[in-house]
C-alpha positions, -999 to +999 in steps of 0.1 A: -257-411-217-268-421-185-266-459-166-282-456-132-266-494-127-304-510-120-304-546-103-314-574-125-346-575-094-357-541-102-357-546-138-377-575-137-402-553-117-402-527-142-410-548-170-443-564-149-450-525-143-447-521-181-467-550-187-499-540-159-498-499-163-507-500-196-535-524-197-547-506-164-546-469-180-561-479-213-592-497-190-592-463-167-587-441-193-611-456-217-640-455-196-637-418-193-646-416-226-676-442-225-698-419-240-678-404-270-677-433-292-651-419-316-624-416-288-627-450-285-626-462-320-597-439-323-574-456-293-589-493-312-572-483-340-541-467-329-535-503-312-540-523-342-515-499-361-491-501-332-496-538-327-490-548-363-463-524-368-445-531-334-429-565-338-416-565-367-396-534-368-379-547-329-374-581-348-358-555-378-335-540-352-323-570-334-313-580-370-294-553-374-275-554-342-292-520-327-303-541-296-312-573-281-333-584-252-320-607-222-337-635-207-357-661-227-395-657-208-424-652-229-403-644-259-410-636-295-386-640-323-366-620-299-390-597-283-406-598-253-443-603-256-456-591-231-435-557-240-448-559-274-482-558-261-480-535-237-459-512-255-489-517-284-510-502-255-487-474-239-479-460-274-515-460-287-546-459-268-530-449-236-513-415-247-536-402-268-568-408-241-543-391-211-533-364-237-558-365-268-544-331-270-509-332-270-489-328-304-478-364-315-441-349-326-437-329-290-445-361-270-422-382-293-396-359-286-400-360-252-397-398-256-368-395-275-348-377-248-356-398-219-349-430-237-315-413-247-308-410-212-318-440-197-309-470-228-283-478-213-297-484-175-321-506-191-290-542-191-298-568-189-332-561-198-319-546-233-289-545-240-279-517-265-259-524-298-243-500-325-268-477-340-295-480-313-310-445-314-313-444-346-331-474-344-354-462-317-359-428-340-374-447-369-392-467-347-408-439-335-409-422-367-424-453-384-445-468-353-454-446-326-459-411-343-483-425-368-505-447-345-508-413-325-518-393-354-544-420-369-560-418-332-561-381-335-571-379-370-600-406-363-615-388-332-621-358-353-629-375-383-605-357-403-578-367-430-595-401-441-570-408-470-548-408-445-557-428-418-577-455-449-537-457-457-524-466-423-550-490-412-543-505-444-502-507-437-507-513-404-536-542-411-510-560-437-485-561-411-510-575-388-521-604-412-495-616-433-467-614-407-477-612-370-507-634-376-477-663-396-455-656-366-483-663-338-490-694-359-457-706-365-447-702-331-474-720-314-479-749-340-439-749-353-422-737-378-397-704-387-398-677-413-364-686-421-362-667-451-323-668-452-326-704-467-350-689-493-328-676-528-335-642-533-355-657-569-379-676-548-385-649-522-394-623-553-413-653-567-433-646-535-437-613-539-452-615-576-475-641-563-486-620-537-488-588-559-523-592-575-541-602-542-526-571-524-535-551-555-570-571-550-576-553-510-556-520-515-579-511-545-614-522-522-596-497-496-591-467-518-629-472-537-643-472-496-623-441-494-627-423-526-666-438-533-679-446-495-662-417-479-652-441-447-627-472-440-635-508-444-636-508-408-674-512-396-668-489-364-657-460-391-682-470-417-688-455-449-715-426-453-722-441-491-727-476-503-698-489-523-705-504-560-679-487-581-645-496-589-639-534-577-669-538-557-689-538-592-671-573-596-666-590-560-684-580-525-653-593-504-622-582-522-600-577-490-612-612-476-603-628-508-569-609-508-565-617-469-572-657-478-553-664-511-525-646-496-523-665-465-522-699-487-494-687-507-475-679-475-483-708-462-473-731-495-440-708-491-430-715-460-441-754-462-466-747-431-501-761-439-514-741-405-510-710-423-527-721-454-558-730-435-560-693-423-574-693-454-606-710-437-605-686-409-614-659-438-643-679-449-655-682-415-655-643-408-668-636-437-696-664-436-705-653-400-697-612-387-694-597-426-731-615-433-742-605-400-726-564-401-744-570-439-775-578-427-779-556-394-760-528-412-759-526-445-792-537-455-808-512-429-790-479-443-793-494-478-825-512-481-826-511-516-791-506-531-780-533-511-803-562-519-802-558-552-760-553-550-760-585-535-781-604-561-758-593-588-724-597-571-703-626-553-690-630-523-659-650-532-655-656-573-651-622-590-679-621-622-662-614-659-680-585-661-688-557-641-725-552-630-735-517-629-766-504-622-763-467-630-744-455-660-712-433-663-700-408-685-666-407-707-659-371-721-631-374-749-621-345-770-619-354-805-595-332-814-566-351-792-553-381-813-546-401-782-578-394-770-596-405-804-577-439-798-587-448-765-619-442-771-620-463-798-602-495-780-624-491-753-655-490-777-644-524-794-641-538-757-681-533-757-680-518-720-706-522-695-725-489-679-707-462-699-717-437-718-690-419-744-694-383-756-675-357-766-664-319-757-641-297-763-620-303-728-600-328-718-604-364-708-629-367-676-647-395-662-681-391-638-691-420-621-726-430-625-729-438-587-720-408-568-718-384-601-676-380-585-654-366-611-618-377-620-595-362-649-568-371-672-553-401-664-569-413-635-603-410-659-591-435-683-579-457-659-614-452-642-633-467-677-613-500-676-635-509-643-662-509-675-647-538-696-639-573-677-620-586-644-583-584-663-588-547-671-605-539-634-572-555-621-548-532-644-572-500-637-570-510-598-532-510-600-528-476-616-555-458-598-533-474-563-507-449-579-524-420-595-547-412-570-523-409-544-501-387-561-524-367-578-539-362-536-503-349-531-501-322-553-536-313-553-539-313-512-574-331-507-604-331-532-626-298-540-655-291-527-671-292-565-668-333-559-635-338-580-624-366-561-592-364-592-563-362-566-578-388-541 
């Protein structure tokens, strides 16, 4: 490795140039794509992966001992913040608009090796600990290599199970721990969780378990039934009643608001409970707005009547569905006798049962989208009551995914069975 012996002076000037190039080039930059919308939404989103992601993998390193930062100026649980933001910008929006181009895994190696060089020139602005490059290899490999690849992927519209799954990892990094921190740190308080018994942090977790369920599921049915991201600047094509939605119109703000008061009863810190209100207030003022200049304009009529039927905030018992789906069971499969005749004494809503000589297979009565085996029954129990959606949302959150694995994508027929 190599230490150029920097002064302290010069240091501190590279970290204001790493603080103003970034902002600068993503301003430049941006404007020379003005007029190609997509580019734009692309470098938005590879910042809000980056800057979610960011912070608390440095904060997971400096744990571990792989580095720490000197100085104590505008810092965050360790971290600089003024790095962290700017880093948020270099690593995201910046690249990929000077090299939209450029293979995310060739620049990252490029990265790699200069960073290998220079580390340890970089004291007493970080000072390198044991295990530092593999920590800055799995920050990369966790951090900046996806944020790239989401930009890419959104510009061309391409790979949306994908990039629906990193705005979603990326977003819950965003709002249940930088969004704590930033609170925390400017009203008081710590996460602390070293004073927490390893029962009481998985109590946590279990707590927190349904609610995530809750806004992952709303994700995959904007994916799988709207064929776009919750994200109004990647809207969906379709509107979305299936799945959850038939239940509750703002699954991911409930998730985002109940979650943020069980943090915040957690960690004893009432300022993170009243995120809560900060929900109610977005969703109150730019959902009902995007609703109304958005949603009610491409679906004039779906919409409206959607909206009559279906809450905002307190999920109905049962599901309202308009147009009704199909269960095919083959009577000659014992298992498949028995399910359907559970789910006929659970008097579903909107389905229709018959019978064939194939296997399981549900069509949903919306689209007409096609899922098999497994992820068909699971599909039915969005047909009986709340309790059941919940259970179906969990397994799909699993089946889909890996059935998208092994299957590669959906067909063009519409089988939507391995999203």
């Amino acid at each position: 490795m190599i230490n150029l012996g920097l002064s302290y002076d010069f240091l501190m000037l590279v970290r204001a140039m790493l603080f103003l190039a970034p902002w600068l080039g993503t301003l430049l930059l941006g404007w020379k794509y003005h007029n190609h919308p997509r580019m734009l939404i692309a470098g938005l989103f590879s910042f809000l992966y980056t800057i979610g992601l960011l912070l608390p993998m440095h904060v997971l390193a400096i744990e571990l001992g792989m580095w720490h930062y000197g100085g104590d100026t505008l810092m965050l649980l360790g971290m600089p913040a003024d790095i962290w933001f700017a880093g948020s910008l270099l690593f995201g929006p910046a690249i990929f608009f000077a090299f939209p181009r450029l293979s995310p895994l060739v620049f990252t190696v490029g990265c790699i090796l200069v960073q290998a060089l220079t580390f340890h020139s970089l004291a007493p602005l970080v000072i390198a600990g044991e295990g530092w490059f593999v920590g800055v290899i799995i920050i990369f490999g966790i951090v900046h290599i996806p944020a790239l690849y989401l930009a890419r992927w959104t510009a061309q519209d391409v790979c949306l199970p994908q990039r629906a799954a990193l705005l979603a990892w990326g977003f819950g990094f965003l709002a249940f721990f930088v969004l704590p921190t930033l609170i925390m740190h400017a009203m008081g308080g710590a996460w602390q969780l070293d004073r927490y018994s390893l029962c009481a942090i998985a109590l946590i977790f279990f707590a927190l378990a349904p609610w995530m369920v809750l806004g992952l599921s709303a994700v995959q049915m904007f994916v799988i039934h709207g064929e776009g991201t919750p994200i109004p600047f990647d809207r969906t094509k379709y509107l979305v009643r299936s799945g959850i939605y038939a239940y509750i119109t703002n699954p991911m703000q409930l998730c985002s608001a109940v979650s943020w008061m069980i943090i915040g009863l957690f960690l004893q810190n009432m300022f993170i409970a009243l995120a809560a209100v900060m929900a109610f207030i977005f969703v109150q003022g730019l959902v009902r707005w995007h609703h109304r200049h958005d949603l009610a304009v491409r679906f004039p009529e779906g919409w409206l009547e959607y909206k009559q039927h279906v809450p905002d905030w307190v999920p109905r018992w049962k599901p309202w569905i308009k147009h009704v789906s199909t269960l095919t069971y083959n009577p000659d499969v014992p298992l498949h006798t028995c399910y359907r005749s559970w789910v006929q004494r659970c008097h579903p809503i909107g389905l229709e049962i018959i019978q064939s000589s194939h296997g399981l297979s549900y069509k949903d009565g919306n689209r007409g989208l096609l899922f098999d085996g497994s992820a068909a029954a699971l599909c039915v129990l969005f047909h009986i009551n709340f309790l059941t959606a919940w259970i179906g949302s969990f397994g799909l959150l699993m089946v889909l995914p890996w059935q998208w694995i092994r299957r590669r994508g959906w067909k063009d027929t519409g089988d939507v069975d391995g999203l």
